[in-house]
C-alpha positions in Angstrom: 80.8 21.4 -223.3 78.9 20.1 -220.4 78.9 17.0 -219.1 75.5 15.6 -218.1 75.4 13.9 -215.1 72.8 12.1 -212.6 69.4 10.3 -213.5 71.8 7.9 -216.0 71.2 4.9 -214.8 68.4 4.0 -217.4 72.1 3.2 -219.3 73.2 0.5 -217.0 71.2 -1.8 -218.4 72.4 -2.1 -221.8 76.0 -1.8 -220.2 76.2 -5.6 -220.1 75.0 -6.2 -223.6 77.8 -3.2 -225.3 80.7 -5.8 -223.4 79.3 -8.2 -225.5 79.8 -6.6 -228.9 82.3 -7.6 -231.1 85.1 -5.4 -232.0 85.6 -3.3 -235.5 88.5 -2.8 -236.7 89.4 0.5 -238.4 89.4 -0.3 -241.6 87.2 -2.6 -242.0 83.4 -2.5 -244.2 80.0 -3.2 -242.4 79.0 -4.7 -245.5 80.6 -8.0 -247.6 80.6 -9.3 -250.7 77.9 -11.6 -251.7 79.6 -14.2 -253.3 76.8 -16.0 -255.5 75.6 -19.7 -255.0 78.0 -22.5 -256.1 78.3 -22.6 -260.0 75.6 -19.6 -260.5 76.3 -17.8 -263.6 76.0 -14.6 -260.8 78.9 -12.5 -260.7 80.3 -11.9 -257.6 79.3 -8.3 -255.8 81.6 -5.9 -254.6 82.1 -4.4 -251.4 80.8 -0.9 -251.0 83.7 1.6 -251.1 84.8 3.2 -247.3 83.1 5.9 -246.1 85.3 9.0 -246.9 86.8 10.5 -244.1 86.2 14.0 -242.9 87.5 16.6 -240.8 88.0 15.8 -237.2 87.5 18.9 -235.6 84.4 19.5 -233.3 81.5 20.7 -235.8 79.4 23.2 -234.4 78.3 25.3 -237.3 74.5 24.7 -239.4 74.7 24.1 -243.6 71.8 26.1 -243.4 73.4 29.6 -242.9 73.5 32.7 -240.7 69.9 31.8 -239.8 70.5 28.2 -239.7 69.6 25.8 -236.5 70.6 22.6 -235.9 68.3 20.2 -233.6 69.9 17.6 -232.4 68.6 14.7 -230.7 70.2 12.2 -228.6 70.0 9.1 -226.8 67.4 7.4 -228.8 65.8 5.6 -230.6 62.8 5.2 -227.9 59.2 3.5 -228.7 57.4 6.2 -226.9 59.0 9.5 -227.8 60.7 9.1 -230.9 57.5 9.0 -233.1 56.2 12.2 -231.0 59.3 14.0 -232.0 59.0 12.4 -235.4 55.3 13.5 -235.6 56.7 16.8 -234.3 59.2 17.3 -237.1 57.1 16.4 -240.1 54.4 19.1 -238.5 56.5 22.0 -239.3 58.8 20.5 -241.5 62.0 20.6 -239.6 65.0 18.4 -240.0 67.3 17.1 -237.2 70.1 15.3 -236.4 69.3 12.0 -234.2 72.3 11.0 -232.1 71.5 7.3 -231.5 72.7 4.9 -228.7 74.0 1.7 -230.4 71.6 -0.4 -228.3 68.9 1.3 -228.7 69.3 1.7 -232.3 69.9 -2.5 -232.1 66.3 -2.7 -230.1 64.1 -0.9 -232.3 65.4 -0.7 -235.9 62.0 0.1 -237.4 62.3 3.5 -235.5 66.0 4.3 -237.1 64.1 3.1 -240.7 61.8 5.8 -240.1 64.1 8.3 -239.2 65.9 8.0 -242.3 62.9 7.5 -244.3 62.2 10.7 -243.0 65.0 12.6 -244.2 66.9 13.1 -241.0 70.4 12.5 -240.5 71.9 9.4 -238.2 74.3 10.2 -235.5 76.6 7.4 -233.5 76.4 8.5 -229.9 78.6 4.8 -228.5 77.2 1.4 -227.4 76.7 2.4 -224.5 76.4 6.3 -223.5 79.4 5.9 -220.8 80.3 9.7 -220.2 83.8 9.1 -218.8 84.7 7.3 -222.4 87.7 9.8 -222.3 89.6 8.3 -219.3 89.3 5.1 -221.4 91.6 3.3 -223.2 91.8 3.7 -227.0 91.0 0.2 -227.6 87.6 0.8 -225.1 87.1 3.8 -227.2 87.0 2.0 -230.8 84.6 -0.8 -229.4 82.2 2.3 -228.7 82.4 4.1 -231.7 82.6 1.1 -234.1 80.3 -0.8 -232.7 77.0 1.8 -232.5 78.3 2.7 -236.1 77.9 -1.1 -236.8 74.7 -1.4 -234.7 73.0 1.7 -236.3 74.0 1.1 -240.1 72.1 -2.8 -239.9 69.3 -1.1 -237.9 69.3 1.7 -240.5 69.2 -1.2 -243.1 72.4 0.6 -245.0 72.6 4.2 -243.9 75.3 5.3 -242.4 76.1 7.7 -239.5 77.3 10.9 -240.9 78.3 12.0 -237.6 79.9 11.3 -233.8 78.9 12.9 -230.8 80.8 11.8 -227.6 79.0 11.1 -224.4 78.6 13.7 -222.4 81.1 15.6 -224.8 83.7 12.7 -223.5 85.8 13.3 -226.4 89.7 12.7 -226.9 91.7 13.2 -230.0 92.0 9.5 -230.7 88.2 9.3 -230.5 87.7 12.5 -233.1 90.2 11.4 -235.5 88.9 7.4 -235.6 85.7 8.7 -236.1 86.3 11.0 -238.9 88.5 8.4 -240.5 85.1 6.5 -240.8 83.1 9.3 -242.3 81.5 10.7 -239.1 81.9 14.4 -238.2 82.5 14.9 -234.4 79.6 16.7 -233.5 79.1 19.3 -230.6 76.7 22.0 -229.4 76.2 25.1 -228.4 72.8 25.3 -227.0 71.9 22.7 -223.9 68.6 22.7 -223.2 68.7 20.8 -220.2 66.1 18.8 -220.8 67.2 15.8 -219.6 66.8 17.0 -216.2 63.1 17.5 -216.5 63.0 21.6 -215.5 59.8 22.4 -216.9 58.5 23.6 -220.2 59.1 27.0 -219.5 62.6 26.3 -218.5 63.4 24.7 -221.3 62.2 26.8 -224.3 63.6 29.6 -221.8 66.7 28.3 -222.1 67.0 27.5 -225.6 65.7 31.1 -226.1 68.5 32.8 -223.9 71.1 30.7 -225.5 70.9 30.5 -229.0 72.9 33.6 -230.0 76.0 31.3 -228.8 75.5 29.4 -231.7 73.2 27.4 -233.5 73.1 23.8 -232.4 70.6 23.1 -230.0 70.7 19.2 -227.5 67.7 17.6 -226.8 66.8 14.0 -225.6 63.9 11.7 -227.3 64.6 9.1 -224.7 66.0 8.3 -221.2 63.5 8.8 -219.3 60.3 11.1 -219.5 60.8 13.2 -222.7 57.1 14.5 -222.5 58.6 18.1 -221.2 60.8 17.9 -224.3 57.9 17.3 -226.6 55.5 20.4 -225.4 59.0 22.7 -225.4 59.2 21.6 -229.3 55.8 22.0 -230.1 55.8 25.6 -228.9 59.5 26.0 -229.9 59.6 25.5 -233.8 57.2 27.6 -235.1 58.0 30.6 -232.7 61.9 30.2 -234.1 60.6 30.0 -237.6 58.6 33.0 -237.0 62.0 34.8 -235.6 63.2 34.0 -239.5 65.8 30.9 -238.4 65.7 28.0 -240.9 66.4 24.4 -239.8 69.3 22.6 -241.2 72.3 20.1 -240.7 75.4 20.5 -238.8 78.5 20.9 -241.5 80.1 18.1 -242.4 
C-alpha cells in the first residue's frame, strides 16, 4: 500500500498534544466500575468484558459480497466536511467505514456521535497520523493505537473502533497483532483515490473507476485540508456504482 506523503503538515499541530496522552496498557478497559456512593444500597457495576480479539491479518475484503464496496474514510472527524460526507451517505444510503484521527475524534465528539448514530463503523487511525509509525518503537506504537482507541470510544460516548488502519499503511506485526488483541481488524485498501492530493473531480472518480476491479475498498479523506473535490467525486460516484449493481458494505472483520 502506498504511502501518502507531502501537504501533511495540517498534523503537526496535534503532534504536541498525542506526546501528551497518557499510556494504555494492553489489557486494560476504557471503562471502570462505578462503585456506588458510600453506604448506598447500589450494587456495585461491573466492568464491561474486553473487546474480543480478531484476526490480525490486513482485511481487505467487503461483508457485503462479490458486489460489495467498502468506503472508507480517513483522517477525520472535520467540522466542515464530515457532515457533507455524512449528508452524502444518508442521500443514497451508503455505509462507510470512518478511520478517525484520535485528536480529531477528541475535538469534535458530537461529529463521531453522529457517525455512529448513523450506522457507520469507527476506525482508529493513531493520535497523531505519523506515517513512519513503523520505524518506531513498540512502546511509540501502543501509545498510538491505544490512545486514539481511548480518545475515539469517550468521543463515541461507548462505541468502540472495530477496526485499525495504520498511517500511511505504516504497519508492523507488533502494531497488527496489538490491535487485533483489542478487537480492531487491521484495515487496508485496495483502491486510493488520491484525493488527498486535490487532482480534480475528474481524476478522482477516474481513478476510483480504473481501479476498482483490484478489489473493493476504496480511501478517501473527509479532512486535512480541502475535501470539497472529494465531496463532488462522491456525489457523482455513488449512484453511478449503484447503477453498475455494486452494493455498499463493511470491511470483514
Amino acid at each position: 500500500m502506498a504511502r501518502h506523503s507531502g501537504g501533511r503538515g495540517w498534523y503537526g499541530k496535534v503532534v504536541g498534544a498525542a506526546l501528551g496522552v497518557t499510556l494504555l496498557t494492553t489489557g486494560a478497559s476504557i471503562w471502570t466500575a462505578q462503585a456506588g456512593a458510600l453506604g448506598s444500597a447500589e450494587p456495585e457495576k461491573a466492568a464491561p468484558a474486553a473487546p474480543k480479539a480478531v484476526s490480525a491479518t490486513i482485511a481487505h475484503a467487503s461483508e457485503a459480497g462479490e458486489r460489495g464496496i467498502n468506503l472508507t474514510i480517513d483522517d477525520g472527524p472535520d467540522p466542515v466536511w464530515t457532515p457533507q460526507v455524512l449528508d452524502l451517505l444518508r442521500e443514497y444510503r451508503v455505509k462507510a467505514t470512518f478511520c478517525m484521527v484520535g485528536t480529531q475524534a477528541q475535538a469534535h465528539p458530537e461529529l463521531v456521535k453522529k457517525v455512529v448514530a448513523a450506522g457507520h463503523r469507527l476506525c482508529d487511525h493513531s493520535v497523531s497520523h505519523n506515517t513512519a509509525m513503523d520505524k518506531a518503537s513498540q512502546e511509540y506504537q501502543s501509545k498510538q493505537i491505544l490512545d486514539a482507541e481511548r480518545m475515539i470510544t469517550e468521543a463515541s460516548g461507548g462505541v468502540r473502533p472495530m477496526y485499525y488502519r495504520a498511517p500511511g499503511g505504516a504497519f508492523t506485526p507488533y502494531s497488527r497483532k496489538l490491535a487485533a488483541s483489542r478487537g480492531m481488524r487491521p484495515l487496508g485498501w485496495n483502491v486510493d483515490s488520491k484525493d488527498f492530493e486535490r487532482p480534480g473531480t475528474e481524476a478522482i472518480i477516474a481513478t476510483v473507476e480504473r481501479e476498482l476491479p483490484s478489489g473493493p475498498t476504496i480511501l478517501f479523506h473527509d479532512a486535512g485540508g480541502d475535501r470539497s473535490q472529494t465531496v463532488e467525486a462522491l456525489r457523482r460516484l455513488l449512484p453511478h456504482l449503484k447503477e453498475q449493481g455494486y452494493t455498499f458494505g463493511f470491511p470483514v472483520r
